[in-house]
C-alpha positions as a Markdown table, in Angstrom:
| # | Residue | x | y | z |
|---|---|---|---|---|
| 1 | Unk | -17.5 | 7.0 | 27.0 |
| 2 | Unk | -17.7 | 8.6 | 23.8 |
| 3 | Unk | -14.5 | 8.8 | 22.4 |
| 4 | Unk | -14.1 | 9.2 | 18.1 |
| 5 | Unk | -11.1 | 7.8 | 16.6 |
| 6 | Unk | -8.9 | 10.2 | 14.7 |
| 7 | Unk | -6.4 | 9.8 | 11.9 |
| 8 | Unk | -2.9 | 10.8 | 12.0 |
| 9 | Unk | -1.2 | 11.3 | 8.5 |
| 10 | Unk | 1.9 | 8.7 | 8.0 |
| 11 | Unk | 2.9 | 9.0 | 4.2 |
| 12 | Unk | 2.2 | 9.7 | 0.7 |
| 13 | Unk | 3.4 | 7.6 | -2.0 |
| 14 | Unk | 3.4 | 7.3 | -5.5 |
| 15 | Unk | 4.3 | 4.0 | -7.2 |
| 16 | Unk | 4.8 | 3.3 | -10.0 |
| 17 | Unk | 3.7 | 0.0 | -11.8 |
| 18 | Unk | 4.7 | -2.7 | -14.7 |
| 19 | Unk | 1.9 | -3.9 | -16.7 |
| 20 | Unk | 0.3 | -6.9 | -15.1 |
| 21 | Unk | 1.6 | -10.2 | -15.4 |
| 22 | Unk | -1.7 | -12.6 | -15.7 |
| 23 | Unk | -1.0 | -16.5 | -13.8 |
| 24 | Unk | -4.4 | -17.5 | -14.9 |
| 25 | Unk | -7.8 | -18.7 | -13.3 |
| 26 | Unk | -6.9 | -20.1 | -9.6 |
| 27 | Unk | -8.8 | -21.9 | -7.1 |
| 28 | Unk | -9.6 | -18.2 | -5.9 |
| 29 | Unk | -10.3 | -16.1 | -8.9 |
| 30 | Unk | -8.0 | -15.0 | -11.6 |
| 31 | Unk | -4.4 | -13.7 | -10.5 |
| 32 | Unk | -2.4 | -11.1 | -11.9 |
| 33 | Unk | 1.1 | -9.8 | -10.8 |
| 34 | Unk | 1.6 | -6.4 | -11.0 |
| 35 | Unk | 5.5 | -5.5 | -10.5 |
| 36 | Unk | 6.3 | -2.0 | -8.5 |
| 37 | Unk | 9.1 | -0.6 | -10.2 |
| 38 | Unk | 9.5 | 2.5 | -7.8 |
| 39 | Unk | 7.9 | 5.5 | -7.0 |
| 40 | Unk | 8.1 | 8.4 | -4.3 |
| 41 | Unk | 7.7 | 8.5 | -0.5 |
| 42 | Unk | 6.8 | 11.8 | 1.2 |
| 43 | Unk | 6.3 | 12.2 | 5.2 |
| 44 | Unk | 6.6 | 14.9 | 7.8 |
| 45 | Unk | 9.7 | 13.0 | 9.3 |
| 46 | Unk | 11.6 | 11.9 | 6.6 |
| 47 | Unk | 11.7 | 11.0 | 2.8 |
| 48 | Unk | 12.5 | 7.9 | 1.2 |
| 49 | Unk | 12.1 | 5.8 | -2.3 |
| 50 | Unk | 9.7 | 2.8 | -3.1 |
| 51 | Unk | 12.2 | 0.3 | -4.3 |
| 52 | Unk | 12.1 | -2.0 | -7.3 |
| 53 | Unk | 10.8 | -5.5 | -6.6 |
| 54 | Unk | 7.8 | -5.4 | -4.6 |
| 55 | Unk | 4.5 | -6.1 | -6.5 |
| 56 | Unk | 0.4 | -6.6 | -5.9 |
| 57 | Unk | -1.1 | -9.9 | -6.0 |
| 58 | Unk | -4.3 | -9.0 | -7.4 |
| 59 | Unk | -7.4 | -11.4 | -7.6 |
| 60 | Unk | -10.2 | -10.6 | -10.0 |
| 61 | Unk | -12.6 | -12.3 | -7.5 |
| 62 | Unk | -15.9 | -14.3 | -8.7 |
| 63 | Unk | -18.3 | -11.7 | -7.6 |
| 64 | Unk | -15.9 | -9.0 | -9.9 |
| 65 | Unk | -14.2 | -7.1 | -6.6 |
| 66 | Unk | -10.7 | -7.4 | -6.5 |
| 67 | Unk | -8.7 | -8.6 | -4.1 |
| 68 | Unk | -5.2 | -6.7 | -3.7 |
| 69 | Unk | -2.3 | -7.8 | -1.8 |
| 70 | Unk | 1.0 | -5.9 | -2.1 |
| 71 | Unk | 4.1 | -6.1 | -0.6 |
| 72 | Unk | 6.8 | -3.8 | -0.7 |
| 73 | Unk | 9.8 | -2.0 | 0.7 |
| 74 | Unk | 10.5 | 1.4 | 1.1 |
| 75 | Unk | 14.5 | 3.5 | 1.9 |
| 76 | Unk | 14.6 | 6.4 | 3.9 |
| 77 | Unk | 16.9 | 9.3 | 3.4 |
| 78 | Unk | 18.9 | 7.7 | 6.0 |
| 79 | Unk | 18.8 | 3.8 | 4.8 |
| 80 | Unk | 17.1 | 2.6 | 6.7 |
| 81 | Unk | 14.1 | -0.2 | 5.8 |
| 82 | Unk | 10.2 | 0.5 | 5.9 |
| 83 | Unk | 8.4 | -3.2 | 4.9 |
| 84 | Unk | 5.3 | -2.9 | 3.3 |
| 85 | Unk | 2.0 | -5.4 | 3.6 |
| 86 | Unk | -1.3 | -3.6 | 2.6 |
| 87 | Unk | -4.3 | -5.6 | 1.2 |
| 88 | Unk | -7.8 | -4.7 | 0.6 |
| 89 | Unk | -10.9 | -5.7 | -1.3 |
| 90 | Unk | -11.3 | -2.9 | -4.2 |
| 91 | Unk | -14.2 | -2.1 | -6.6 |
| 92 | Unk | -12.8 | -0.7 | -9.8 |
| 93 | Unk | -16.3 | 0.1 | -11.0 |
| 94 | Unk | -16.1 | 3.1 | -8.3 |
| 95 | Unk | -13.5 | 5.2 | -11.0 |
| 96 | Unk | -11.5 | 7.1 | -8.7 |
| 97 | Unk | -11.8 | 6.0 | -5.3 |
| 98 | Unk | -10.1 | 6.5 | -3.2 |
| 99 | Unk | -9.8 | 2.5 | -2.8 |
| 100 | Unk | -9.8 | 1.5 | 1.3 |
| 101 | Unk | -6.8 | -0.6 | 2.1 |
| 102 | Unk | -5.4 | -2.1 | 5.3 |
| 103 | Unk | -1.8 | -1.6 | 5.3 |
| 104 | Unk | 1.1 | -3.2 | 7.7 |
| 105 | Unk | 4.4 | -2.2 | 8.4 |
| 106 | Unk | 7.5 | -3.6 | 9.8 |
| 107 | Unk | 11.0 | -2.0 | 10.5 |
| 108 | Unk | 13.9 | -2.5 | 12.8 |
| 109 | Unk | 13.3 | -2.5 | 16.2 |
| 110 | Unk | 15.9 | -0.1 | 16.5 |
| 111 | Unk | 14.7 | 2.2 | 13.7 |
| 112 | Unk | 13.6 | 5.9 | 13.9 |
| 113 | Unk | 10.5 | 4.5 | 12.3 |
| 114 | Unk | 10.1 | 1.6 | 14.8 |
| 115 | Unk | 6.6 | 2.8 | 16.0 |
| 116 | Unk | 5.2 | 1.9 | 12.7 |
| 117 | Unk | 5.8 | -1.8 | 13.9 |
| 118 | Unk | 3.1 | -1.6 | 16.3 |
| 119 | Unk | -0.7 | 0.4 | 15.9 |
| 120 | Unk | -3.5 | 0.3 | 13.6 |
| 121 | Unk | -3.6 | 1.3 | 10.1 |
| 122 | Unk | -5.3 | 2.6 | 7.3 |
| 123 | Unk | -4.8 | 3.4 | 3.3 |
| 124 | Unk | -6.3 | 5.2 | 0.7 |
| 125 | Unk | -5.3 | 4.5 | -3.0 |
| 126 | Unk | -6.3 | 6.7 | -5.6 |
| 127 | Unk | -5.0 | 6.2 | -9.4 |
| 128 | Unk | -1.5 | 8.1 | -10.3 |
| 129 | Unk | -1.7 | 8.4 | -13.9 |
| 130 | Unk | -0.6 | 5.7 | -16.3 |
| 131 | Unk | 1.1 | 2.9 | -14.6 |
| 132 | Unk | 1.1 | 4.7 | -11.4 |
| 133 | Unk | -1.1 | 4.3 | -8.0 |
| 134 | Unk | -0.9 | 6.9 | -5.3 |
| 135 | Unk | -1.2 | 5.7 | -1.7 |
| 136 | Unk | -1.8 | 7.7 | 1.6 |
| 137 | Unk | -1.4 | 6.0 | 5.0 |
| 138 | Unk | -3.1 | 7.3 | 8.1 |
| 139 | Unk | -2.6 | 6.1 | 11.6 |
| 140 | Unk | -6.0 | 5.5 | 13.6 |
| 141 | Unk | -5.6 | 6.3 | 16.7 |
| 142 | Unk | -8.5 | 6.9 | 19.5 |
């Protein structure tokens, strides 16, 4: 059976971004906080706002990759609450991706965007201009 995945188109965001916040050297590499401060959500179902408060947990890894790890919320037109997990391991040296990410969601079991609870996912980050990253998530489905 030869069956090729395809991808389904989720969302577009663009988020905008403090400057980092550096902890220091860790155990694991050296870890900056990035604070999202908001940013823009366009789907074919619906619109909605990155709110203030999430951030990236970004590790400047040993071998010079980086390990990003963001967590964020996103409201709907309608109020309701899209949570946000997407990580990936990022090479800066490649200047404009797109960057590969592996995003999770969770929502409300009785959401309109309750499918986005369950499935596999992928993300492409691409730079947004100053303080700004633009994400696009796709659904893989086979």
């Amino acid at each position: 059976m030869n069956k090729t995945a395809e991808l389904q188109l989720v969302m577009r965001l663009h988020v905008t971004l403090e400057k980092a916040v550096s902890v220091g050297e860790t155990p694991q590499g050296t870890l900056n906080i990035i604070p999202i401060t908001g940013g823009t959500v366009e789907s074919d179902g619906f619109t909605a706002t990155v709110c203030r408060g999430g951030a990236d947990w970004n590790t400047v890894l040993p071998n010079g990759l980086n390990h990003v790890y963001a967590r964020y919320w996103l409201m709907d037109d309608a109020g309701e609450i899209i949570c946000v997990e997407n990580e990936g391991i990022i090479d800066w040296k490649k200047q404009n991706g797109p960057y590969i990410t592996t995003p999770r969601f969770t929502c409300a079991a009785n959401s309109r965007h309750a499918d986005l609870n369950s499935g596999v996912y992928t993300g492409e980050l691409t730079p947004g201009g100053e303080d700004a990253v633009n994400i696009v998530f796709w659904r893989i489905v086979g």
